[in-house]
N, C-alpha and C positions, 0 to 999 in steps of 0.2 A: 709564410702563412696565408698570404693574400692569396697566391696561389693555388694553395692546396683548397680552399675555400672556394676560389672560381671552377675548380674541374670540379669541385664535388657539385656546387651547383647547375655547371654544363650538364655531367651526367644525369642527376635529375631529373633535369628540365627534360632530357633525352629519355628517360625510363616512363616520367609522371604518364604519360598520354599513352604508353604501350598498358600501363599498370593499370589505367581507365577501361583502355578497353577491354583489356581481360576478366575482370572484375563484370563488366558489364556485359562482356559475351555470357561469363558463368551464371550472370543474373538472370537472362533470357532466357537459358539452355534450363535451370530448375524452372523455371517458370512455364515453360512450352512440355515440364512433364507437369505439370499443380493440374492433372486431370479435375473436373467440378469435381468428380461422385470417387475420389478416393474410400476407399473402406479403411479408418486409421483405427489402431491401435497399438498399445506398446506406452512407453515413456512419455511422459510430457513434461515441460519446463516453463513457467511464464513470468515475466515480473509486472507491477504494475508502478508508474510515478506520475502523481500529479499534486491533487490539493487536498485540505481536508476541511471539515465544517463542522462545527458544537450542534448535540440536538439535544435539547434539556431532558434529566433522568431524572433523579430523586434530587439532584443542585439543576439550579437554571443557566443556562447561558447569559441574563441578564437580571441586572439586579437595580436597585434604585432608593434600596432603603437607607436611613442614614450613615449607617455603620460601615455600608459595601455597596456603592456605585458604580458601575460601570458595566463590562460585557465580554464576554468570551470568544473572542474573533476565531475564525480560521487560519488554519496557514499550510507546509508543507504535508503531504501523506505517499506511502509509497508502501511495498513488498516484493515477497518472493513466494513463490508457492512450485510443487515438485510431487510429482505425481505419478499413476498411474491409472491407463487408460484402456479398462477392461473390455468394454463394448464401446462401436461409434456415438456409443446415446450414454455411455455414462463413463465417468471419472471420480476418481479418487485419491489422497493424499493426503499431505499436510501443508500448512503454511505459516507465513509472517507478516501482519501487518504493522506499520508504525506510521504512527500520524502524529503533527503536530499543533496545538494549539497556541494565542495570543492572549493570553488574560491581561486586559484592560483597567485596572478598577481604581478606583479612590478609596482608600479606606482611614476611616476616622480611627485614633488612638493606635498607629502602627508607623514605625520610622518608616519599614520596608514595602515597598509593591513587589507584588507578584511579577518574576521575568518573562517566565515562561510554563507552557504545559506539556507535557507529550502524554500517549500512550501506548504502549508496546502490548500485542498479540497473537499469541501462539495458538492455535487450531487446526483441527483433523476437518478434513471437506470432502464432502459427498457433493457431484457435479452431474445434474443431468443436464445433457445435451442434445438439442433438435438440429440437427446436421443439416442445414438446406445449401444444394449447389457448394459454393465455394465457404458458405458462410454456418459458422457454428454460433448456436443460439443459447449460452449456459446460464445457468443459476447454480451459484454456492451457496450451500448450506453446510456451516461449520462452528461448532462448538468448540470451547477453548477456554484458555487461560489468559486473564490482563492485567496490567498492572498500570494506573493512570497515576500519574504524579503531576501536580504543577509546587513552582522552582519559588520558593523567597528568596534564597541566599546559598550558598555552598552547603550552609550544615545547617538550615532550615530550608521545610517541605512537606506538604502535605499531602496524602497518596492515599489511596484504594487500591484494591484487588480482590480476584475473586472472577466465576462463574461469568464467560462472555458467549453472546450466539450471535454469528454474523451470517445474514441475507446479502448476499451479491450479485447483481444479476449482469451479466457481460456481453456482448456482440463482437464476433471476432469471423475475420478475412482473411485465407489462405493465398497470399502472395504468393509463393512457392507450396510445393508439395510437404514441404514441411513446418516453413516459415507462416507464421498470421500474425497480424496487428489487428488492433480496434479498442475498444473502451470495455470500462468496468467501473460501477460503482458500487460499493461498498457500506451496508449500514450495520454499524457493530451495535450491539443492544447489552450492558452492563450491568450482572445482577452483583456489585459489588454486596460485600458487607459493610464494617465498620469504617469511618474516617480517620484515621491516624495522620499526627503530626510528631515530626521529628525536628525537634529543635537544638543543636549541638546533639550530646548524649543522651538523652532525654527524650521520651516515646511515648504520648499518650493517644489514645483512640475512644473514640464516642461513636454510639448512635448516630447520631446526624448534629447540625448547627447550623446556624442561617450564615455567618462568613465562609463557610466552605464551599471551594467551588466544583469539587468532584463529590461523589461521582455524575457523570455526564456520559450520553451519549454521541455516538460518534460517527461520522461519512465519510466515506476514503474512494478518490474519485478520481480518475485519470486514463491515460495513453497505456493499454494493455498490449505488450508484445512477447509470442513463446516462441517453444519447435514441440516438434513431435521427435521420439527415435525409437525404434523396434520397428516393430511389422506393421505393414501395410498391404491393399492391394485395391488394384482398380475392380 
């Protein structure tokens, strides 16, 4: 065994730096074609992962009244979005975002805290793009569907859904003629309706309350990376 473990290593250590450099010849060789003023169109694919952030809606991110102390942190956010890319100046598609929140709080007359929040969202995005040189200049505009829950317990949870529009505006760098990275942020705007709580079997929903912490608005903010695929031309 110790054998068979040393040659596999040997060969390795023998391939790793041939495997580098080819990797990084092919990186150069796309890169020496990423003309600035490609003309792109066709397919496009992007994800986005970073962080997320509370912006208070019809519930606040911060509370301080006897009943419900404390605050609605940020934490992870990320998506998928998959598209098509009719002209250089504009795009179209669908997407996903999900982000997660931290609810913080004290609450008088309750065993349980709050563990956790997220919000998942599905929307259709309209994408104009100012193409300058290497660098594409977008704003999403996309309507959609959400559904925000923050976590007490396995079989209690309180949640919203309903009616979401999120504004995006991105800066993105064509590394290779097909490849770009750069940044996106993200602010979802939540016209929920009702508040509903589900406790075991049990499912009630109201108007609004002053312990609930959704519905809330939302930031999704992070390291943007896609491709392009179909047609092109310089």
């Amino acid at each position: 065994m110790h054998r068979i473990l040393s040659a596999i290593r040997s060969r390795w250590t023998t391939l790793l730096p041939a495997i580098a450099l080819g990797l990084g010849a092919t990186t150069l060789a796309d890169t020496a074609h990423a003309r600035p003023n490609v003309v792109r169109s066709g397919g496009q694919v992007d994800g986005l992962i970073g962080g997320s952030n509370c912006i208070p809606g019809r519930a606040q991110c911060r509370s301080d009244n006897p009943t419900l102390n404390g605050a609605t942190r940020g934490s992870v956010g990320g998506g998928v979005s998959i598209g098509w890319r009719a002209r250089r100046w504009l795009a179209f598609g669908a997407m996903y975002r999900g982000g997660h929140l931290r609810p913080r709080y004290e609450i008088t007359g309750l065993d349980a805290n709050y563990r956790q929040g997220a919000q998942h969202s599905i929307m259709a995005y309209v994408r104009p793009i100012l193409p300058i040189w290497r660098f594409d200049l977008g704003l999403n505009l996309a309507p959609g569907y959400s559904r925000q829950i923050f976590y007490l317990s396995d079989d209690a949870r309180d949640y919203t859904q309903g009616f979401v529009f999120m504004v995006g505006p991105s800066i993105d760098i064509f590394v290779t003629r097909r490849l770009f990275l750069g940044f996106e942020a993200d602010f979802l705007f939540n016209a929920h309706g009702d508040v509903c709580e589900k406790r075991g079997s049990t499912r009630t929903c109201v108007e609004t309350e002053d312990r609930h912490l959704a519905p809330v608005h939302q930031a999704i903010y992070g390291f943007h990376i896609g491709a392009t695929f179909g047609r092109d031309r310089d």
